[in-house]
C-alpha positions in Angstrom: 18.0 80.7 86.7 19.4 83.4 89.5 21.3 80.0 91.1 22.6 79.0 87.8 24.1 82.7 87.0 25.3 82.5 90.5 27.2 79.5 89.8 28.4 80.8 87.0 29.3 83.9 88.4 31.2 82.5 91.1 33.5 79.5 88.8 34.5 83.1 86.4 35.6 84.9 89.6 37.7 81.7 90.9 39.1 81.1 87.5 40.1 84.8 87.5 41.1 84.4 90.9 43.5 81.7 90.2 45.1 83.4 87.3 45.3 86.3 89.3 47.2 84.2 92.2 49.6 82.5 89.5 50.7 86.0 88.1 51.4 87.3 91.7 53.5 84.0 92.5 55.5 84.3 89.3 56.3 87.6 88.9 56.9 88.3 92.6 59.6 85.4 91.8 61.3 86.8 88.6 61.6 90.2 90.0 63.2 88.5 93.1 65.8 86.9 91.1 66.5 89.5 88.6 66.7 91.7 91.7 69.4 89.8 93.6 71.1 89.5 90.4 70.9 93.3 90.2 72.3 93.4 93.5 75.0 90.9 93.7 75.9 92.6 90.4 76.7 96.1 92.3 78.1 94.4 95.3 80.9 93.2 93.1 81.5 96.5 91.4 81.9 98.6 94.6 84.6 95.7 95.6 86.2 95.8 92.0 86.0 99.7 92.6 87.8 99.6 95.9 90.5 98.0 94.0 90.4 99.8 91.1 91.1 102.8 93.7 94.1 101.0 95.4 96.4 99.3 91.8 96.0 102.8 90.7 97.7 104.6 93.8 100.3 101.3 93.6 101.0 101.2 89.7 100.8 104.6 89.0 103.4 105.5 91.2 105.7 104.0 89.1 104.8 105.4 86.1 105.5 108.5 87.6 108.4 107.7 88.8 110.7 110.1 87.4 108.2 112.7 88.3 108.9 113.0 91.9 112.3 111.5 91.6 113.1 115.3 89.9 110.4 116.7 91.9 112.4 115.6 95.5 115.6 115.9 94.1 116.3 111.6 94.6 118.2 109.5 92.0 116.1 106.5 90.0 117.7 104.4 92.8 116.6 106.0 95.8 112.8 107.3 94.7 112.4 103.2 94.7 112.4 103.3 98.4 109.0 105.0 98.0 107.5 102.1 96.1 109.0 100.0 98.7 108.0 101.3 101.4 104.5 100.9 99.7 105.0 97.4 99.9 106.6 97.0 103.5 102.8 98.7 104.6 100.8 96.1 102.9 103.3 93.1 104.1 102.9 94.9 107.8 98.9 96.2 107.3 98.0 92.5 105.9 98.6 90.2 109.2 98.4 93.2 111.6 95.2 94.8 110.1 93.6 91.5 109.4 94.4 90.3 112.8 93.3 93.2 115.1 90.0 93.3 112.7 89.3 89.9 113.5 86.3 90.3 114.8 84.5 93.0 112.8 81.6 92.6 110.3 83.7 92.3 106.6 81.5 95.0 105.0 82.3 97.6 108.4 86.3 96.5 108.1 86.0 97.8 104.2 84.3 100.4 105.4 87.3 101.8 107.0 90.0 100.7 105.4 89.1 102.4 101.9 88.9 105.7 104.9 92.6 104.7 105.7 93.1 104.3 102.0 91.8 107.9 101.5 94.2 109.5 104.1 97.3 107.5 102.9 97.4 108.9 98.9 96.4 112.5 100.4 99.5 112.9 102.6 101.1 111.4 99.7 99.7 114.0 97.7 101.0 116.8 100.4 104.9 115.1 101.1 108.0 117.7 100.6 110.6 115.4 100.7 111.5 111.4 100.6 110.9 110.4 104.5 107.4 112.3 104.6 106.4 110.6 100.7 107.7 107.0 102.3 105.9 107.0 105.5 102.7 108.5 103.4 102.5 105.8 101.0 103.7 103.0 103.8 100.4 103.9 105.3 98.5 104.0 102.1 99.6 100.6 101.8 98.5 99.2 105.4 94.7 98.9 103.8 95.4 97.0 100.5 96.1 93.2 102.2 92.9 93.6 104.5 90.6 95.0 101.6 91.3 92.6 99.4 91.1 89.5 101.6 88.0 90.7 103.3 87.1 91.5 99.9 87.2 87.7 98.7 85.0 86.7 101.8 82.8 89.0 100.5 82.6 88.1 97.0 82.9 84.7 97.7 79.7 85.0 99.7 77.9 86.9 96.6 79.3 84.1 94.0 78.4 80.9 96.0 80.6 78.0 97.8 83.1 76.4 94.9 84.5 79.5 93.6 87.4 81.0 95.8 89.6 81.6 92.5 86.8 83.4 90.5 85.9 85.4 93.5 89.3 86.5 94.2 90.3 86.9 90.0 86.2 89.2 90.5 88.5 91.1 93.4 91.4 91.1 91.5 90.0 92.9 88.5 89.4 96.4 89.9 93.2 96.3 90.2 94.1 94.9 86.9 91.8 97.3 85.2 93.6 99.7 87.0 96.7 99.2 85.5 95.3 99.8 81.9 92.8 102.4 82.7 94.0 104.4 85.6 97.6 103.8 86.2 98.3 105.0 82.2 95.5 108.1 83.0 97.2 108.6 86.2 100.3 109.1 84.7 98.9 111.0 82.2 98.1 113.6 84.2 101.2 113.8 86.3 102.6 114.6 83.5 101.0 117.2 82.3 99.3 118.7 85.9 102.0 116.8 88.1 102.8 114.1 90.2 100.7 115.6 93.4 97.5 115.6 91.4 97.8 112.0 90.6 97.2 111.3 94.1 94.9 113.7 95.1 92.6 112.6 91.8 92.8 108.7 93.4 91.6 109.6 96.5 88.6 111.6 95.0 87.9 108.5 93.3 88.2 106.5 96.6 85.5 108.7 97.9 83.4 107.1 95.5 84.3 103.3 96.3 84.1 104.3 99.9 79.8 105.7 99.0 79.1 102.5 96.9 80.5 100.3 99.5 78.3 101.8 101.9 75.4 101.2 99.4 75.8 98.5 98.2 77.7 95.6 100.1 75.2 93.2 102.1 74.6 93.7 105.8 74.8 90.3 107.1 75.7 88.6 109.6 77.1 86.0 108.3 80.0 87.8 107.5 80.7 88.8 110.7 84.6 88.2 112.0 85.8 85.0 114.3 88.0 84.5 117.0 91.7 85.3 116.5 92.8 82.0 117.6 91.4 81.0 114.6 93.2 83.3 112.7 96.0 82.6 114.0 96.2 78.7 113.9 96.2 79.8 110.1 100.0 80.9 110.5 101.1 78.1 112.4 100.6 75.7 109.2 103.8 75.3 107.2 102.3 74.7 103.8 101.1 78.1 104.1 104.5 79.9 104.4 105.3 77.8 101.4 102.8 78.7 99.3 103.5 82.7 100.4 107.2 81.7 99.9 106.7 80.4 96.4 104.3 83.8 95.4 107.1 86.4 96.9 109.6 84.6 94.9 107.7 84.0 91.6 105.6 87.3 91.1 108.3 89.6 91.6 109.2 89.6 88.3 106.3 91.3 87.5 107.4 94.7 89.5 110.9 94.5 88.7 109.8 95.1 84.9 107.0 97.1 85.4 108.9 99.4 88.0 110.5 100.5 85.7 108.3 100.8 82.5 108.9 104.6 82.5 113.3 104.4 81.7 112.8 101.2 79.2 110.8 103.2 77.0 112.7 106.5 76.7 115.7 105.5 77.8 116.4 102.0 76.4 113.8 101.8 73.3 114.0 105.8 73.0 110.8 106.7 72.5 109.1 110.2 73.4 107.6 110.0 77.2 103.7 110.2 75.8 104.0 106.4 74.6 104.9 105.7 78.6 100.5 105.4 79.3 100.4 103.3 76.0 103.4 100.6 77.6 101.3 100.8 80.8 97.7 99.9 79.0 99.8 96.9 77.5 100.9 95.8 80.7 97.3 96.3 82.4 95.7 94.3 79.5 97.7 91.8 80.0 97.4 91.3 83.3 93.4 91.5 83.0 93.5 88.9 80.2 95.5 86.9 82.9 93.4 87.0 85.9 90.7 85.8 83.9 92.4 82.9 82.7 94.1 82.1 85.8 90.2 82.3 87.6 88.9 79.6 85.8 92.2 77.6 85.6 92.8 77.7 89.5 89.2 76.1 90.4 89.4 73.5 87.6 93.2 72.3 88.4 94.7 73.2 91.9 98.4 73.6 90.2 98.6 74.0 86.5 98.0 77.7 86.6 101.4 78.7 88.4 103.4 76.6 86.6 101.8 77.5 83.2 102.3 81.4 84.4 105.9 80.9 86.1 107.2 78.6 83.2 106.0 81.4 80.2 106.6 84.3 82.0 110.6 82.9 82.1 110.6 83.2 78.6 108.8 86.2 77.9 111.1 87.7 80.8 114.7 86.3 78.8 113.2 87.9 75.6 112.3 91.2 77.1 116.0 91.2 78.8 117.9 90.3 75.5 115.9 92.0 73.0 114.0 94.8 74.9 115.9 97.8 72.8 114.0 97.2 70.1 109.9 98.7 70.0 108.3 96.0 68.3 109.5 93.9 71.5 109.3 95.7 74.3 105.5 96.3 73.6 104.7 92.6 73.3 107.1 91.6 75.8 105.2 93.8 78.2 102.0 92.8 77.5 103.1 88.9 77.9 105.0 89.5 81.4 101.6 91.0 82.7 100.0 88.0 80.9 101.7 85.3 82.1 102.2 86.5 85.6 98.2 87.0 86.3 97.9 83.6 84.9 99.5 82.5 88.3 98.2 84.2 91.1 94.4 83.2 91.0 96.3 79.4 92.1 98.5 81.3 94.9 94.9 82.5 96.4 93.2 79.1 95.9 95.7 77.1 97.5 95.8 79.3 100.1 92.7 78.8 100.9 92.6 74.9 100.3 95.6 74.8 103.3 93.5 77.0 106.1 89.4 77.2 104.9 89.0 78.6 108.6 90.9 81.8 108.0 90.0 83.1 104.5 90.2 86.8 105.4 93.6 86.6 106.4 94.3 83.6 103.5 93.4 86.8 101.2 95.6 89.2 103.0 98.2 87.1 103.1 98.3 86.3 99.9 98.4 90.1 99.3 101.0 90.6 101.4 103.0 88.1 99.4 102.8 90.0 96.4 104.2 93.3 97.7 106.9 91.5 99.3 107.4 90.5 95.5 107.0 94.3 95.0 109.8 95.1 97.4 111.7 92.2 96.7 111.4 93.2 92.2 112.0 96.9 92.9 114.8 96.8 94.8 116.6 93.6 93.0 115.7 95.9 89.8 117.2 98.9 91.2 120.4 97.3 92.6 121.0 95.7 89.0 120.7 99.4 87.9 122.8 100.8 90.4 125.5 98.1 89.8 125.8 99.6 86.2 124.2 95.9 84.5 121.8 98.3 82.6 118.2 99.5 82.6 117.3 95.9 80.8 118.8 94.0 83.9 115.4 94.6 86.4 114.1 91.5 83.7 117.3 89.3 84.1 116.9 90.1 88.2 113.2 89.3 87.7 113.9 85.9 85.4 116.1 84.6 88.4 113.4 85.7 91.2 110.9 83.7 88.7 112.9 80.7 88.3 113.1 80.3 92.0 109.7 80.2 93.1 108.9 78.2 90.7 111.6 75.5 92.2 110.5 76.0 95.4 106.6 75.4 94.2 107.6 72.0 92.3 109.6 70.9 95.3 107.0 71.5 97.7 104.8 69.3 94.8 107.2 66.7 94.9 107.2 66.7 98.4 103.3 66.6 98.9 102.9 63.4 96.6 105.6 61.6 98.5 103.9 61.8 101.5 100.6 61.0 100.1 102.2 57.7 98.9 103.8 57.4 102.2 100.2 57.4 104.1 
């Protein structure tokens, strides 16, 4: 009897042994992948963060605008040179940055760029006069190309191979959030604490980017630099200045209207200065809308999301310019250039990529640096239809031509692409 309760002892405590074993293997797993979901979760916020932190030092400064232009004493025309020399630092920072970073681990080249970030807006914050507030936000621009394309490596590591357009449009969206959240409460509070403030408030919030990126994106090695030759073959491949050609051209639309956001709604629509944040949110949601769509659309069809955006935004841009006096267009016309525009650059990244896979940091910069050349290149065709007394409507008509061109230049280089496919 002893043997048989012995036996009987022992199958109970390898039965419960088992069961124990099973629950140890299958929670262990669970945890594991609700933990890396957890994780890859907050690795994408601090990125979007770090964005957030740098479309709301770029937008908000021109919905505040006429702020320092009166607070420096400039005309409209002249405080421009501000957000262009914004612009010229990212086109400079993007290659130059990227380049001389080449080797660094990603996460340690966010690291301190969000730092550079941080001094850039508080000499902006500090400047007394147009060359100091130029050369302070020329270096808070050097940082945006590098963060955002070794952002995309990043994220694109955290998302999986297959997915360059949703993790750039997961990059992106810290900055289009921006401009409905924090470039409207920006200008808010330049308005009513001043212009200085507005800078000083973004670099406290860059603080913040600059602790969660420490926290919270990986340390691997696998995303560790390469060789600069590499990077450099990169810029030796024609079909990559077209495609920068073709987003320098086509999105500067986008800041030629939004530029000046601030004089179409009290000057041209005449409406009281407070509904300024309200046009800004429009823009922003727009544009967020529109980097979703254009996410999805770039990895599913290598071309259809430029010309979809290009081709729309040419008509919401001829209705804005023709008919932007009146509220009840403006409003939506805003909303649909931010729309439309966002719908296109998702495909400018993804193509990028597609034409040099062995560079994607400085694909991502690049790409970057094309859109504040189409910063520059909008401001200051916007401003010199200003200044040449066409009106504070014809920034869209500049912006409709600068459209139109790029997307010429994107369906030659189509055209081009099929006949010597059929060639070979």
């Amino acid at each position: 009897m002893p043997i048989v309760e012995g036996h009987s002892l022992d199958r109970n405590a390898l039965m419960h042994e088992k069961a124990f074993e099973a629950q140890c293997h299958a929670v262990p797993v669970h945890c594991t992948n609700e933990a890396e979901a957890h994780r890859r979760g907050l690795t994408l916020f601090a990125l979007a963060l770090g964005s957030f932190c740098i479309g709301t030092s770029e937008f908000a400064s021109m919905g505040i605008i006429q702020l320092f232009a009166a607070s420096l004493d400039l005309s409209l025309a002249q405080a421009t040179n501000a957000i262009t020399a914004y612009a010229f630092g990212v086109v400079i920072g993007a290659p130059v940055v990227t380049l001389m970073a080449s080797r660094l681990n990603r996460r340690t080249l966010l690291l301190l760029l969000i730092g550079l970030f941080i001094v850039g807006n508080l000499l902006s914050a500090a400047a007394m006069n147009l060359g100091m507030f130029a050369a302070a936000r020329f270096i808070s621009g050097l940082p945006q190309g590098a963060y955002f394309g070794a952002g995309a490596v990043v994220a694109s590591y955290v998302v999986g191979e297959g997915q360059s357009g949703k993790a750039f449009a997961i990059v992106m969206a810290g900055l289009t959030v921006a401009t409905i959240v924090g470039s409207p409460l920006a200008t808010f509070l330049g308005q009513h604490l001043g212009w200085r403030q507005t800078y000083v408030v973004v670099a406290a919030i860059a603080v913040l980017a600059l602790l969660a990126s420490w926290a919270w994106l990986p340390r691997n090695r696998a995303l560790d630099g390469g060789p600069l030759g590499q990077e450099l073959g990169a810029l030796r491949k024609p079909r990559v200045w077209a495609v920068m050609t073709v987003a320098a051209l086509g999105v500067s639309s986008i800041f030629a209207v939004y530029t000046f956001i601030g004089p179409l709604v009290t000057d041209v629509a005449s409406l009281d200065r407070s509904r300024i944040p309200l046009a800004l949110a429009l823009f922003g949601v727009g544009m967020t809308i529109g980097n979703l769509v254009g996410g999805r659309l770039s990895d599913a069809y290598p071309a259809a999301g430029l010309i979809v955006g290009f081709g729309s935004a040419l008509v919401v841009l001829a209705l804005l310019a023709s008919f932007g006096s009146r509220e009840w267009i403006l409003m939506p016309a805003l909303f649909g250039v931010g729309l439309t525009m966002m719908i296109a650059i998702p495909t400018i990244q993804v193509r990028l990529t597609l034409f040099a896979p062995e560079a994607p940091t400085l694909m991502g910069a690049m790409n970057l640096a094309s859109l504040n050349v189409a910063n520059a290149l909008g401001a200051a065709a916007g401003g010199a239809a200003i200044g040449a007394g066409w009106g504070l409507l014809s920034p869209a008509w500049a912006g409709f031509a600068l459209t139109a061109a790029g997307l010429l230049v994107f369906l030659g280089t189509l055209s081009r692409a099929r006949q010597t496919v059929a060639v070979s």
